[in-house]
N, C-alpha and C positions, 0 to 999 in steps of 0.2 A: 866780044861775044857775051851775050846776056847771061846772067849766071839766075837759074831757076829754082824753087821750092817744092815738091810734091810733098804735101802732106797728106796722114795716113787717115784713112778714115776713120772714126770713131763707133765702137758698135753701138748697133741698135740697141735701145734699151728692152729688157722682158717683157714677151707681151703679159697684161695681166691677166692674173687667174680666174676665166669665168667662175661665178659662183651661183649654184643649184637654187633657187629658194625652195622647188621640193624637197630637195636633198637634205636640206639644213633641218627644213621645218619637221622632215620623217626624223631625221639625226636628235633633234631633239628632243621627242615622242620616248627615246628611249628613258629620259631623266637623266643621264650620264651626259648633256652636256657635247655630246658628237658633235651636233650642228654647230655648236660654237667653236669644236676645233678645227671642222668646215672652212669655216671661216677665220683660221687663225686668232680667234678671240680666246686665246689660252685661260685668262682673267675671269671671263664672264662661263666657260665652261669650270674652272675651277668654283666660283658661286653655284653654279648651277648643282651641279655631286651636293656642295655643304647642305643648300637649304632641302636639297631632296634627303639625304643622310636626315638632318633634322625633325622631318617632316613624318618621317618613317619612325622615326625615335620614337616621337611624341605618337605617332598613332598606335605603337605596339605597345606604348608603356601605358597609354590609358584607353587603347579601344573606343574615344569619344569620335563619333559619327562628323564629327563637326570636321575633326583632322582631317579625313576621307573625303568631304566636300573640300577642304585646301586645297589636297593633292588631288585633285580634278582639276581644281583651278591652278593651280600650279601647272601640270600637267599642259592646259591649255594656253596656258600663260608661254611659257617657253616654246611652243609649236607656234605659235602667233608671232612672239619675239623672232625668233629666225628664220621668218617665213620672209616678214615685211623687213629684217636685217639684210637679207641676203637680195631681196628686191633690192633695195637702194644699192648694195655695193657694185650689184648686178647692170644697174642703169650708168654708174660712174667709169665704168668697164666697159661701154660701147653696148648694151646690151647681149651680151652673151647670152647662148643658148644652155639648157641644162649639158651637165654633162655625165652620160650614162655611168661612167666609174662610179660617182659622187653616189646615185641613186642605192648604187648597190651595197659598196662600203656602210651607208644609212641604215641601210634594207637589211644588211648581212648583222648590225647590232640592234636595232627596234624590233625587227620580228621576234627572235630568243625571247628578248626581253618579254614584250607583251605576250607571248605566248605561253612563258612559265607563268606570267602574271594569271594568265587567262586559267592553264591547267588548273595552279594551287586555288585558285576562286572556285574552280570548277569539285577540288577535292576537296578544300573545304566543308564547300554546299553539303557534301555527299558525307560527312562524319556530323554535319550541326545535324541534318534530317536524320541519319542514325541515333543522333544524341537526342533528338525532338520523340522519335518514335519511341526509344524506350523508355521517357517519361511517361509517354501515352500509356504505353503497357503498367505503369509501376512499380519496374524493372530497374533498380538503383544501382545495382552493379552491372548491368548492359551499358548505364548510362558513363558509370566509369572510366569503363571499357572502352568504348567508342571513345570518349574525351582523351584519352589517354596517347590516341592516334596523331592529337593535334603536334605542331610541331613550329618554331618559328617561321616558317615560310608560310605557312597559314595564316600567323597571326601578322606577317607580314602584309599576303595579297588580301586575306577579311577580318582584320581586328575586330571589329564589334561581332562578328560573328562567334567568331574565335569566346571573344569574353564572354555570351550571352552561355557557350557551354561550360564555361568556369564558372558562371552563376549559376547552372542545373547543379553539376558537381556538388558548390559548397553547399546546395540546400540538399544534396540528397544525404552529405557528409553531416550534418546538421540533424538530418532524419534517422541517421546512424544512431547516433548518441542520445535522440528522444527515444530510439528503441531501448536504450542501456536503462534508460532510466524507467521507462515503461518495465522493462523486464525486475530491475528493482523494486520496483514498487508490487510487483505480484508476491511479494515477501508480506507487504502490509503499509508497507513505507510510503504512506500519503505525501511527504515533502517533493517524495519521487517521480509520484504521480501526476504531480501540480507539475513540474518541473517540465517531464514531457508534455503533457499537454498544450502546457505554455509553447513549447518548442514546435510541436503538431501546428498550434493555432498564424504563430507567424511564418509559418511555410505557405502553410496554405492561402496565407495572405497576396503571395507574389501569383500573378494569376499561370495556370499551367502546368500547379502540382498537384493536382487533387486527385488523380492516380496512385501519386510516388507517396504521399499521407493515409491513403485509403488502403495502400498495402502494408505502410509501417503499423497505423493503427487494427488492420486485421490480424496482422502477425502479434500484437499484445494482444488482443478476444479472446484469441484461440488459445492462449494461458489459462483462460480460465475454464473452470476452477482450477485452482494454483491449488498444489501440494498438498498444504495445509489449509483446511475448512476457516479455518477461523482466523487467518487471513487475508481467505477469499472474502468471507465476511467484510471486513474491512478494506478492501479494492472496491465491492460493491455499493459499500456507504457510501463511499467517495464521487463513484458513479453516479450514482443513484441523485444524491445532493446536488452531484455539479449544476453548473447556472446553463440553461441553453443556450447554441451559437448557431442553432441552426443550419448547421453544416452538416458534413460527413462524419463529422468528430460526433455526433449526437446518436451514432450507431449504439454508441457505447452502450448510450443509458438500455436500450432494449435487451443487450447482452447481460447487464445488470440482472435487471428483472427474471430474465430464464434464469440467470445461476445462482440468482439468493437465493431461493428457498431450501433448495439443496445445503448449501452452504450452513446455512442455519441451524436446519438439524443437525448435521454432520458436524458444528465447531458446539453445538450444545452438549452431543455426545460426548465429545472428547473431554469437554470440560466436568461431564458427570465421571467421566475417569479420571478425572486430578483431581473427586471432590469439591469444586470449587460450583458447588450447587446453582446459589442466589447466580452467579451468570449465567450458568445454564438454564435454568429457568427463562432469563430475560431473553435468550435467545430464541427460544421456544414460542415466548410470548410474543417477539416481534413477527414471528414467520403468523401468526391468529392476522395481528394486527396488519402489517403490512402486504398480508398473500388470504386474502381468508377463502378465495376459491381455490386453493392451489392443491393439486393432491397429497402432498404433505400433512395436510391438519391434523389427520386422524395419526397420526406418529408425533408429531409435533403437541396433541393435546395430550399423549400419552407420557410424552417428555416433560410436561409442566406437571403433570401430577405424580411422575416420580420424582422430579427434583424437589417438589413441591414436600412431598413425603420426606427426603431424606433434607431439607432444613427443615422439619419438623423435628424430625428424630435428632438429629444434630445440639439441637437446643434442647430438648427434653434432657438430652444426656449429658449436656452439659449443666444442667438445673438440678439432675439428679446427682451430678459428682460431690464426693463428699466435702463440706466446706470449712469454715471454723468452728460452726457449732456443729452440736449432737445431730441434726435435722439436716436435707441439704435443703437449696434453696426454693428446689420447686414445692417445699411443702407451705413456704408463704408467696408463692408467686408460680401457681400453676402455670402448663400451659399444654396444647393437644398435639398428641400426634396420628394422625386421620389413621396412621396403616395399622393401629391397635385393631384388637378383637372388640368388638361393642358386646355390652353385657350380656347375659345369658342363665338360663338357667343351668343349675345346678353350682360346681366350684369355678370360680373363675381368678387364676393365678394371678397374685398380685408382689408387690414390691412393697415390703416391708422396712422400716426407718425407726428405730424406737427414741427414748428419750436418753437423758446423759446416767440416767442409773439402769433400770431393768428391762429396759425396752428390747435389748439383744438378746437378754433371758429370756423373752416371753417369744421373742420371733424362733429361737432356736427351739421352743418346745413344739413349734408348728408343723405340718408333715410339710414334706418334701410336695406331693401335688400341688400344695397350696402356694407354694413362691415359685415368682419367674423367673427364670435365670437373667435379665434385661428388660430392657423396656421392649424391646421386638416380639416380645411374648408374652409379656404381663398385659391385664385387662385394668387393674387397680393399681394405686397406689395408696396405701395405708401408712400415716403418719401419726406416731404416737406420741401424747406430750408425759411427762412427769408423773410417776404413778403417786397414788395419795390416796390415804385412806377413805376407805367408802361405808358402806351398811353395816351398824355392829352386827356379829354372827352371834357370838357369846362372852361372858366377860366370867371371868372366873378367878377363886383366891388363890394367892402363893403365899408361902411364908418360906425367909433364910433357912437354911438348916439347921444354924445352929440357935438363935434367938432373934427375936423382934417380930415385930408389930407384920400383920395381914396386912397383901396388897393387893389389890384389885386388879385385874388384867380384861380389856374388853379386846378382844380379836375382831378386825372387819377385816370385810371384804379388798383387794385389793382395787382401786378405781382408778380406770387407763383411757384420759381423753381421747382419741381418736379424731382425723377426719378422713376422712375416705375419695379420692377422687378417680372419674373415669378417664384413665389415661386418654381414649380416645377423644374423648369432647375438653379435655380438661375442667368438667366442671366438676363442683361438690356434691358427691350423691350419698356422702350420709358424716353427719357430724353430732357426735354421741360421746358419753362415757361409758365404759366398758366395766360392767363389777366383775372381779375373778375372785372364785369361793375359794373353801380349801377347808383344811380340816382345821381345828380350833381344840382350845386347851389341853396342851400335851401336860403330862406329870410332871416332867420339870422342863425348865426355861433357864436358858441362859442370860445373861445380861451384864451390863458395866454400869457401874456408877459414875454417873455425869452430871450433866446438867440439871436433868431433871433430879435428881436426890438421888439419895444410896440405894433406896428399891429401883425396881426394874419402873418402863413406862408404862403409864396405865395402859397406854394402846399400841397394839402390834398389829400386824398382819398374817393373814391366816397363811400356814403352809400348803401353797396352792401346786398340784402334782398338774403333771403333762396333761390329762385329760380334764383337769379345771381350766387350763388355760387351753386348749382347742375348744371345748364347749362355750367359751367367753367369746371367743373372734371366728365364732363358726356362723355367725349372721353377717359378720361383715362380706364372707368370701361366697356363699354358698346361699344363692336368690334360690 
């Protein structure tokens, strides 16, 4: 009997795994690479995440437009990849039909995805336009505001979007700090001024700020006039000087123009209260010169002619302070002070100066009417030089008492050069010698032996009483 075999049969091998090309080609739409683990391609979904990770780095790190066209292409690139991937494995496979699981599993991760993608683009849009409108308005802290909503998924789905509001930002944060400096410079501080300006001019450079500068540079205007007059003066110079840019910064100069006049008066005043005349004056005179229709003048002309007056007086008084000699100095180096009384008839008070011996004698025999107490109310000034013998009166003999020889004594007149000036005009209105009489040869006389010899000197001077010496300088005072 034949002895027989049955062997066992071998299974069939797997059939293989249709593969979807829509499935794959949606799968990979997502960037995550699906499609490729679709298809078992663990390696090339592992590439796929890296260079998409990459890809997104680089677009959120620098917002360049260019990375955005990558990742489109990318994007397309991997959809393409596992479309015509899964065709060929597709055809090696008997041609299989898709298979509906495949679509969905694709479906259930690409939709999400592009749909957050699609939202964040979509909220994005919706904070850049927020952040676009309230440059329009120039409104700097709206615009912060709104930026402030951004958030990595933003700059994820629209970097360049995203950046383009961090560029409003740093320039409104920039326009910040030309205000600082704007506000500084309403002190007087020109370097300040320069500074913002500067800061103003390359804002408004980037085009799309000329709101968000038209509001920082109104909110400086409106400072003015700043606090102190005098320097607002000096914000207006500034103004006023700068070079044209024909832009909106050129508001300024108009703003200028309305607040100097004001200015001028008002820091000329001030400066007539600290005494510091000679400026006040000059401020006076620039509002004539630089404003001469402006309703100011008529204050302003009033203002040079008191400042005008008081360095007049200033200097007078310092001419008439006493110096090293007997005289002071204004009696060789006149000079006027307008707010005097112009001469007149009858007495007109003056300011008497005598010389280094009797010239204080002769002023203290004068009345009281006759001298001014200052120069604010004297009309003259009377400068007297060195008295010296003048016209003999009479000469008569003495003799010692007890023995010797007869000496002859001629008594004159007392003679007091003088010059005369009108305080007002500071000129010379009379330059004369003055004789003062008096009475002549007393019974007896005293004297020292000196110089001249043992008798007394031939010549003396008469003993001239209070009414000799007003009768003497009663021409000079008394037209």
């Amino acid at each position: 009997m034949d002895e027989s075999t049955l062997a066992v049969p071998e299974p069939a091998p797997p059939a293989p795994r249709p593969h979807d090309p829509l499935a794959v080609a949606l799968g990979n739409a997502s960037l995550l690479g699906v499609g490729y683990l679709l298809l078992r391609r663990r390696g090339l979904a592992v590439l796929a995440v890296a260079v998409t990770v990459v890809l997104v780095s680089l677009l959120v790190s620098t917002a360049d437009p260019a990375y955005e066209v990558a990742m489109l292409v990318w994007w397309a690139a991997v959809i393409a990849h596992g479309w015509f991937l899964a065709r060929g494995e597709a055809g090696r496979d008997g041609g299989r039909g898709a298979v509906r699981g495949q679509r969905l599993v694709a479906l259930g991760v690409t939709l999400p995805v592009l749909l957050a993608v699609g939202l964040l683009r979509f909220d994005a849009s919706r904070v850049g336009e927020s952040v676009a409108g309230a440059r329009e308005r120039g409104d700097c802290a709206k615009v912060v505001s709104a930026q402030d909503g951004v958030w990595f998924g933003h700059r994820m789905a629209d970097a360049p979007l995203a950046a383009r509001g961090d560029e409003i930002v740093e320039d409104c944060y920039r326009l910040d700090a030309a205000g600082g400096q704007l506000t500084t410079g309403l002190t007087g501080d020109t370097a300040s001024l320069q500074g913002g300006f500067e800061t103003l001019a390359s804002v408004l450079a980037q085009p799309g700020n000329e709101k968000t500068v038209e509001t920082t540079l109104t909110r400086f205007l409106r400072g003015l006039p700043a606090e102190d007059p005098c320097a607002t003066v000096a914000v207006t110079d500034w103004l006023r000087e700068r070079k044209r840019s024909h832009d909106v910064l050129d508001r300024s100069a108009a703003t200028a123009r309305r607040t100097a006049p004001a200015a001028l008066v008002a820091c000329g005043d001030d400066l007539m209260g600290r005494s510091d005349w000679t400026a006040a004056q000059a401020h006076y005179k620039r509002l004539l010169d630089q404003y001469p229709g402006d309703g100011l003048t008529a204050k302003a002309r009033a203002g040079v002619k008191k400042a005008t007056l008081s360095i007049e007086l200033a200097n007078v008084r310092n001419l008439l302070a006493p110096g090293t000699g007997a005289q002071p100095a204004y009696c060789s180096k006149p000079a006027k002070y307008s707010g005097a009384k112009p001469l007149r008839k009858g007495i007109n008070r003056a300011l008497f100066y005598g010389g280094e011996t009797y010239g204080d004698d002769h002023a203290d025999k004068l009345p009281g009417s006759w001298k001014a107490a200052g120069a604010t109310d004297a009309v003259l000034v009377v400068c007297m030089g060195e008295d010296t013998f003048g016209n003999s009166v009479q000469t008569c003999p003495y003799r010692p008492r007890g023995s010797g020889s007869t000496t002859y004594v001629t008594f004159r007149k007392v003679a007091v050069p003088v010059k005369v000036y009108e305080l007002r005009t500071g000129k010379l209105v009379s330059h004369r010698t003055l004789q003062i009489g008096g009475s002549s040869c007393p019974a007896v006389i005293t004297y020292y032996s000196g110089s001249s010899g043992p008798g007394p000197a031939s010549n003396r001077y008469v003993s001239a009483s209070t009414s000799d010496v007003r009768s003497a300088f009663r021409p000079l005072v008394d037209r």
